[in-house]
C-alpha angles and dihedrals in degrees: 000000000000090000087057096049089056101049085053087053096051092047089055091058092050093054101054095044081051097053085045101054097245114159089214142348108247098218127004115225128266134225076237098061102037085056086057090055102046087051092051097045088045089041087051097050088240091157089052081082109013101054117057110248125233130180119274145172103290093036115274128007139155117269104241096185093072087048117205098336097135129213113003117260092212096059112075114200116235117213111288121233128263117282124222145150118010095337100088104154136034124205114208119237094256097047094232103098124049128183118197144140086295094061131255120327131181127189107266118233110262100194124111097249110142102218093037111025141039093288091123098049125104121221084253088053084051100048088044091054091050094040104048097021093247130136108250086351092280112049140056123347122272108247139222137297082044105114097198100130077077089040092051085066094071115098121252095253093061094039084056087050089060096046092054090049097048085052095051083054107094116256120254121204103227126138112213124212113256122253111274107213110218125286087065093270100166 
């Protein structure tokens, strides 16, 4: 079994560096590694806002069994409210959509679909994103609640790790709303 999982995970990675024109992908992940990247993304709390919450047994808690899809394509989002005083950010109930003085954010989908995740990324796309706050390393700002300026503190050898974990999970199609800057400009 463990055989089979890393062969998925090595054809992933194929894949993207096929889709991205790469001649050839420079190492191919471990079982190693990718443990190191499931403990670090469980250690992180990446699931508290990229997976939906339900209630379970013990009150609110992320729904694993949809992994890191983010926030959920079939919930729209209505307008939040105004914020003022003290109360300067909302969080919605499944923390996966937060309003604040940045905007609108949602928790991006960390599967490795190719139309909706980050299937198409490379491990650089993913280190840049981490490193400079970027999505993909090139495009929008990450937003908060992202807390990638303490991500990008992680060597590139565990943010790798990560990269490789989040591509043996399997890929979920859900498209994710895109980030609203502030003014409510939908």
């Amino acid at each position: 079994m463990k055989d089979l999982h890393r062969s998925l995970v090595v054809s992933s990675v194929l894949c993207v560096a096929s889709l991205s024109g790469a001649a050839a992908v420079p190492s191919l992940p471990s079982n190693a590694q990718i443990r190191r990247g499931e403990y670090i993304v469980k250690a992180n709390g990446c699931a508290d806002c990229h997976a939906p919450w339900r209630m379970g047994a013990q009150g609110p808690e992320p729904d694993l069994s949809r992994g890191l899809v983010g926030h959920p394509q079939e919930m729209a989002m209505p307008q939040p409210p105004k914020l003022e005083g003290p109360w300067l950010w909302l969080g919605a109930a499944t923390n996966t959509a937060f309003a604040g003085p940045w905007g609108v954010s949602y928790a991006s989908n960390l599967t490795p679909d190719p139309e909706t995740g980050i299937g198409k990324w490379r491990p650089e796309d993913f280190i840049k994103a981490l490193r400079t706050g970027k999505h993909a390393g090139v495009g929008r700002p990450l937003m908060p609640p992202m807390p990638w300026p303490a991500y990008r503190n992680y060597s590139d050898g565990d943010l790798k790790a990560i990269y490789y974990y989040l591509f043996s999970r399997p890929a979920v199609k859900n498209r994710v709303p895109e980030y609203q800057p502030p003014g409510g400009a939908r």
